[in-house]
C-alpha positions in Angstrom: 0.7 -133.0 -60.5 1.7 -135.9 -57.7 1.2 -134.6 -54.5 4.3 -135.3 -53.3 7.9 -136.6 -54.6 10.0 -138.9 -52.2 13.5 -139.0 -52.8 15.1 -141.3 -51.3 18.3 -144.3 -51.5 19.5 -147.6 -49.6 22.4 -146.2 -48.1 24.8 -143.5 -47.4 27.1 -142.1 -49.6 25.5 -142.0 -52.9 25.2 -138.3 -53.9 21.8 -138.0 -53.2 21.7 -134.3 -53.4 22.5 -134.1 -57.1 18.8 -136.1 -57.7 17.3 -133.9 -54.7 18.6 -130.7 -56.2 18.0 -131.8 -60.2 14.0 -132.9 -58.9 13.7 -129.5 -57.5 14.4 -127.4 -60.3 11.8 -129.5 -62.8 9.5 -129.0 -60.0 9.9 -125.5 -59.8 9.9 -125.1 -63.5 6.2 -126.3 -63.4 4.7 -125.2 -60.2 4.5 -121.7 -58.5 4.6 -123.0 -55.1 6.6 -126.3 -54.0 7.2 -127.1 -50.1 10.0 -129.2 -48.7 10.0 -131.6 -45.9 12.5 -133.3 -44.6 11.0 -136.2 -42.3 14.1 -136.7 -40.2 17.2 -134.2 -39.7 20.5 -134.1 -37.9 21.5 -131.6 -35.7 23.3 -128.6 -37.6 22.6 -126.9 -40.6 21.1 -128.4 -43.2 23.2 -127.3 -45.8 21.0 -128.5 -49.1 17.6 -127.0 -47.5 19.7 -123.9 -47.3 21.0 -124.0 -51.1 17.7 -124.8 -52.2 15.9 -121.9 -49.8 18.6 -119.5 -51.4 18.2 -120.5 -54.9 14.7 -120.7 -54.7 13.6 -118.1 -52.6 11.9 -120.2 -50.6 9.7 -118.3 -48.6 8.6 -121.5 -46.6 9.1 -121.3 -42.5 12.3 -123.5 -41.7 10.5 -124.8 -38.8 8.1 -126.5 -40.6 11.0 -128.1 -43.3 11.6 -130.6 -40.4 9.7 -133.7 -39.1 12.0 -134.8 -35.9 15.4 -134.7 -35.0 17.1 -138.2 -35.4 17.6 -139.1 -31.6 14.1 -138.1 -30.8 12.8 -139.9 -33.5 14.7 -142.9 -32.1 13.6 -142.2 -28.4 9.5 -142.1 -29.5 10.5 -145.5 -32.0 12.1 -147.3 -28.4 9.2 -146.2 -26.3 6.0 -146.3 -28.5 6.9 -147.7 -31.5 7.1 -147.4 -34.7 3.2 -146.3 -35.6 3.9 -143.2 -33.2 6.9 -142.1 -35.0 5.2 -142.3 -38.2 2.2 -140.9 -36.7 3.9 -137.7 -35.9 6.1 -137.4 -39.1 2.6 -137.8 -41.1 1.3 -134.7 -39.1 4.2 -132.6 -39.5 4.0 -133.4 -43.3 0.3 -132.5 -43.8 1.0 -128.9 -42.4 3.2 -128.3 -45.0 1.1 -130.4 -48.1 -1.7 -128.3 -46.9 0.2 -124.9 -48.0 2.1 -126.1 -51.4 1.0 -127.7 -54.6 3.5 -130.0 -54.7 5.8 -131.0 -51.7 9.9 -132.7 -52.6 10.0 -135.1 -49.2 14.4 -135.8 -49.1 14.1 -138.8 -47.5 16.6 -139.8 -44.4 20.5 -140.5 -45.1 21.4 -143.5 -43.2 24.5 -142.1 -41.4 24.2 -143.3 -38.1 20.5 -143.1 -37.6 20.3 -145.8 -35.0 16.9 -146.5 -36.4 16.3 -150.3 -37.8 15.5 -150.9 -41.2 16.0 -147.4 -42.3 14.7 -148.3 -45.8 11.4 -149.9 -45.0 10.7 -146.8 -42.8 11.1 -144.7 -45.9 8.7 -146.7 -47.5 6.4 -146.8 -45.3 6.2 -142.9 -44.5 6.2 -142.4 -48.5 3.2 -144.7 -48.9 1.6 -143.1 -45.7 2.6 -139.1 -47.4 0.8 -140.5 -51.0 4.4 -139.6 -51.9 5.7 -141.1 -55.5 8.9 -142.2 -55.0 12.5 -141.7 -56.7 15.0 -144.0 -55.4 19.3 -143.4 -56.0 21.5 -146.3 -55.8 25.0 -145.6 -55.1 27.4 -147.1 -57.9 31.0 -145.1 -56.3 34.3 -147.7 -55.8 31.5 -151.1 -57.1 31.8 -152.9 -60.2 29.0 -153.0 -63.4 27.7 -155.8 -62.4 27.0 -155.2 -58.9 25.6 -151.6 -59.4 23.0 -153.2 -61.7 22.5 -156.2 -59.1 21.8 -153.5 -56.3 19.7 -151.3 -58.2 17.0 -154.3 -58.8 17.2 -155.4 -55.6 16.5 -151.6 -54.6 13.6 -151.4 -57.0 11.9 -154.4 -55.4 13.0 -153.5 -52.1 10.4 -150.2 -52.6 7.8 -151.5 -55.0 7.8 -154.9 -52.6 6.7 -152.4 -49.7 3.7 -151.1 -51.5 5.4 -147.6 -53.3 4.6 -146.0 -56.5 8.1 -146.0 -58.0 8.6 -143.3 -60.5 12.3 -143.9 -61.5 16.0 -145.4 -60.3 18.6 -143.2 -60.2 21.9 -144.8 -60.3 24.4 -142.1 -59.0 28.6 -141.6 -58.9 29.5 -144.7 -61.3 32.7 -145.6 -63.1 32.4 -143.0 -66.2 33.3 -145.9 -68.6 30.5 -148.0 -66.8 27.9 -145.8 -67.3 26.5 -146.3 -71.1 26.9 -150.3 -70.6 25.1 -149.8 -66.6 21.8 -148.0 -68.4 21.7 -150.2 -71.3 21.3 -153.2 -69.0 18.6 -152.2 -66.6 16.6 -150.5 -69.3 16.3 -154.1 -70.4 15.4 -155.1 -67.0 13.4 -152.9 -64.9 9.6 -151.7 -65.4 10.6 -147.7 -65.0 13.0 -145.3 -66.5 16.7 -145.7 -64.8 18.9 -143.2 -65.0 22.4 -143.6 -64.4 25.0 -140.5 -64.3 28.4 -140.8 -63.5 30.9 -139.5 -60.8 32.3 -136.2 -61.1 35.6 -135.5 -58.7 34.1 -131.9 -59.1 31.3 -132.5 -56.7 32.7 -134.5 -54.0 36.0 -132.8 -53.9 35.6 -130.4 -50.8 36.4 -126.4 -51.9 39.9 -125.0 -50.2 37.2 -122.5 -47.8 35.8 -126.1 -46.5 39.1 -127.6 -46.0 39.8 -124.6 -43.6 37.0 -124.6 -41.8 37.3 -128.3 -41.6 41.0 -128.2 -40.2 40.4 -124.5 -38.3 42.8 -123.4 -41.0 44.2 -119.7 -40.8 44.3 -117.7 -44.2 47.4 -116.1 -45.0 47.1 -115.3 -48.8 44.1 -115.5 -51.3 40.5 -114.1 -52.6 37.1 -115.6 -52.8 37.4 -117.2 -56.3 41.0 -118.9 -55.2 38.6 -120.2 -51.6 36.0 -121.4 -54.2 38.6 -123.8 -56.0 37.9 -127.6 -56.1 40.8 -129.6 -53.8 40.7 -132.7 -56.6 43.8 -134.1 -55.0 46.3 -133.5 -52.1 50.3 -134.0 -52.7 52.4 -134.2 -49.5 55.5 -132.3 -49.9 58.6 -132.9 -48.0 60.9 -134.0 -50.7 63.4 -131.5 -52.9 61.1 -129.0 -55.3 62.4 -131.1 -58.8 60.4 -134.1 -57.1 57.4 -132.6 -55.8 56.8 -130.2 -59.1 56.5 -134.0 -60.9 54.1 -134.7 -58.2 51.4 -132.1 -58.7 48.4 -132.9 -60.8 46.3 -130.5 -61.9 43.3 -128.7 -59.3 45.6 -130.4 -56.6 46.2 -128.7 -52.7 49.9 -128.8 -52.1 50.5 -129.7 -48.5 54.0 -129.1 -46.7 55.3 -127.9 -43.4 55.1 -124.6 -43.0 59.0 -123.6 -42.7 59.5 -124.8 -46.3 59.4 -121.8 -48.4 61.6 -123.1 -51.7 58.3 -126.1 -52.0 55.8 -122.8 -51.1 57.3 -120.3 -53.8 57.8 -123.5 -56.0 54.4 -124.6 -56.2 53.0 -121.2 -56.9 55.6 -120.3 -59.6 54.6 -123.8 -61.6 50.8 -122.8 -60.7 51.6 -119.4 -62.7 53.5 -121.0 -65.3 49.8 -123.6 -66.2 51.9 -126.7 -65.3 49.9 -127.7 -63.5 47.6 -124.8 -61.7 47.0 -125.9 -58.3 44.0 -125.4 -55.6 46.3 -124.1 -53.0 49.1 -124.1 -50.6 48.2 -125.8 -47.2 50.7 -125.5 -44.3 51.4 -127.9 -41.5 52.9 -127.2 -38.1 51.4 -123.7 -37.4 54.6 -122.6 -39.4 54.5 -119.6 -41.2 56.9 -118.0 -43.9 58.4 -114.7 -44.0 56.7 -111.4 -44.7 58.8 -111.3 -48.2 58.4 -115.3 -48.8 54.3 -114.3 -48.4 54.9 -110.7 -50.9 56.5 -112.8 -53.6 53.7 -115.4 -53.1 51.2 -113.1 -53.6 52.7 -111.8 -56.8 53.4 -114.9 -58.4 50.1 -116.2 -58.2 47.3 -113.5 -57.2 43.9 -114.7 -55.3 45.8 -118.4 -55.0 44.8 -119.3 -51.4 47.8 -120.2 -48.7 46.5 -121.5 -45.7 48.1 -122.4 -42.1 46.8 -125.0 -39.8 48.2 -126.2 -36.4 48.3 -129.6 -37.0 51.5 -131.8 -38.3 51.1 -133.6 -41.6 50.1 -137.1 -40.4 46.7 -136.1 -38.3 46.0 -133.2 -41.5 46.2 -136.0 -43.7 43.8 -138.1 -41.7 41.2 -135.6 -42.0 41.6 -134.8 -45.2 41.0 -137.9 -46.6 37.3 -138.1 -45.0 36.8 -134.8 -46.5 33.8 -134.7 -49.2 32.3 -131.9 -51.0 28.7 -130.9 -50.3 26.2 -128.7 -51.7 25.3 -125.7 -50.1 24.4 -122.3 -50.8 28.0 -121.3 -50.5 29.3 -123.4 -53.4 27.0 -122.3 -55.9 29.6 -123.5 -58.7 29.2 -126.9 -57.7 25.2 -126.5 -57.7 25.2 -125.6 -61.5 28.0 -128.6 -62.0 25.1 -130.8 -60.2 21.7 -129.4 -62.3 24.2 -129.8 -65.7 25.0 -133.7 -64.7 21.6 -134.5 -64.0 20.3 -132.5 -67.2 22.9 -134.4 -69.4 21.9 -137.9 -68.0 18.2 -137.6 -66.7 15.9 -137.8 -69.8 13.8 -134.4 -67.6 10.7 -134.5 -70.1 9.8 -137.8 -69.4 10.7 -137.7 -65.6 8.4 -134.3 -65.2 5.9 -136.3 -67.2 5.4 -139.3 -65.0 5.8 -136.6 -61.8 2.7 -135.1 -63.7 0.3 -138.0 -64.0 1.5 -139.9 -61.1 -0.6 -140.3 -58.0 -0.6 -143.2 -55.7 -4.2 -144.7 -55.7 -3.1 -146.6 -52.1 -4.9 -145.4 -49.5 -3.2 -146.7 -45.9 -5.2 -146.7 -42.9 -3.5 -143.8 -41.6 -4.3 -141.7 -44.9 -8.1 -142.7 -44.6 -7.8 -141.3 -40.6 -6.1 -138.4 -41.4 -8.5 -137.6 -44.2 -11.4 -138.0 -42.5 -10.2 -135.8 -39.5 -9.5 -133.1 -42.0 -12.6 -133.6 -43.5 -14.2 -133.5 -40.3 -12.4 -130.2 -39.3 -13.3 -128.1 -42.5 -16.7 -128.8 -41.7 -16.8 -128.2 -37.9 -17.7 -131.4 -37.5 -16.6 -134.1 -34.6 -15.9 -138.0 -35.3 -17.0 -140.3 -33.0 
């Protein structure tokens, strides 16, 4: 088994976790003990180390998930360059290779990093970690043409640097793209491509994260309804007849808060099937009637209604940067994820080349870090 899988892309955006979480479960399929390091981390939770320590057990120490924080790791790039950055990251990664079998290394995410070249510095700390590499190209919003044109610039972006490239990953394109996208860098590309399509499933945020985005109050529904998929938002300020011919189906319904006729409405069509909605999101802080909320309830049980303070303009702002993520609160979308990348991955032969790959590049820095260690298990000094 490879020492190490790095997973990694050429910019943000490209649904990253779906390969991260997919390359995790063949791993764990095959090996009793896999580690995870994350070279570079914002601050916050890290929300897919979390779903994959809760649906893994992992019984690893967080602490040692984590090479440096991203301004840190900018300060010591600024001030000592960049050998002393990848100097430290290649320590902090040995303490966990030295505990695990096999160790998934989720490369960094590009969102503003301020580190330069951002994708030759994942090359280079893969080669240094003796990490195979798996690399995801973003095909979301680009045409066929230009997803396939990225991807083999992408390929000889990393094997140019030196890395073992296992596999492309081309992630989130046009569904109708997809079958034509594969064909043509099968044709084209010296390792197995993979190219799975966009699913509105996983980046649509879940009604819970819309209210904890906006600091949203919940007035009416259960778990399940908080679990829902938000797959579209329709504005309502119009008479009902026109907004009931708005709705589409998984969609939030958002109006101010004083109009209960668009409230009771929306929840009567979403108990009639046509369509069923996500949920009711109220603007204004505005708030309907104890008996507006009763017949609510009964028309549509567990269907979340939630108040926020904001008016609709500034809600709709921050709605539309919304995106769904994986963590180990939406454990729905997690088995969405492992089904898209089991439908579209061919996992035999991806677990196969994990198996028999290992990078026969020794850097510099390997060759000092192994002798050290070497030197250590036999109480011995270097000079």
């Amino acid at each position: 088994m490879a020492r190490s899988v790095y997973v990694t892309g050429i910019e943000r955006g490209d649904g990253r976790q779906v390969v991260e979480l997919g390359v995790m479960e063949l791993l764990t399929r095959q090996v009793d003990r896999v580690g995870v390091f994350r070279p570079l981390v914002h601050d916050g939770p890290d929300r897919l180390y979390e779903l994959l320590r809760a649906r893994y057990r992992l019984s690893q120490s967080p602490a040692s998930v984590y090479g440096l924080d991203y301004h840190e790791a900018s300060a010591v790039q600024a001030e000592k360059g960049t050998d002393e950055l990848v100097s430290r990251l290649v320590d902090r990664f040995h303490q966990v290779a030295r505990e695990y079998e096999v160790v998934l290394v989720l490369g960094s995410d590009f969102a503003a990093t301020q580190l330069p070249d951002e994708l030759a510095l994942n090359a280079r700390l893969a080669n240094e970690f003796g990490a195979s590499v798996i690399a995801v190209v973003g095909g979301k919003g680009q045409t066929a043409e230009s997803v396939r044109a990225e991807t083999r610039n992408a390929y000889r972006a990393y094997a140019g640097l030196g890395c073992d490239v296992l596999a492309m990953v081309v992630n989130r394109v046009a569904p109708e793209d997809r079958a034509v996208i594969a064909e043509r860098l099968a044709a084209r590309l010296p390792v197995p491509v993979s190219v799975l399509p966009d699913d509105p499933a996983l980046s649509a945020p879940t009604v819970a994260q819309v209210t904890a985005a906006l600091d949203g109050t919940v007035l009416l529904g259960d778990d399940a309804g908080l679990a829902r998929d938000a797959l579209d938002f329709v504005f309502g300020g119009a008479m009902l007849p026109n907004l009931l011919n708005a709705l589409t189906p998984g969609c939030m319904v958002v109006t101010p808060g004083d109009r209960s006729d668009l409230v009771v409405g929306s929840l009567a069509a979403h108990s009639a099937g046509t369509p069923p909605i996500a949920g009711i999101l109220l603007t204004l802080n505005e708030r309907p009637g104890e008996e507006i909320l009763t017949l609510a309830a009964r028309l549509a049980p567990g269907t979340p209604v939630v108040s926020v303070a904001g008016g609709s303009f500034p809600t709709a702002a921050e709605l539309f940067t919304l995106e769904g993520k994986l963590n180990a609160a939406t454990p729905r979308k997690a088995e969405t994820a492992l089904g898209l990348f089991e439908r579209h991955v061919d996992t035999g032969a991806l677990l196969e080349r994990i198996s028999v790959a290992r990078s026969g590049r020794v850097t510099p820095m390997m060759f000092e870090h192994e002798l050290l260690e070497q030197a250590r298990s036999d109480r011995k000094r270097v000079v």
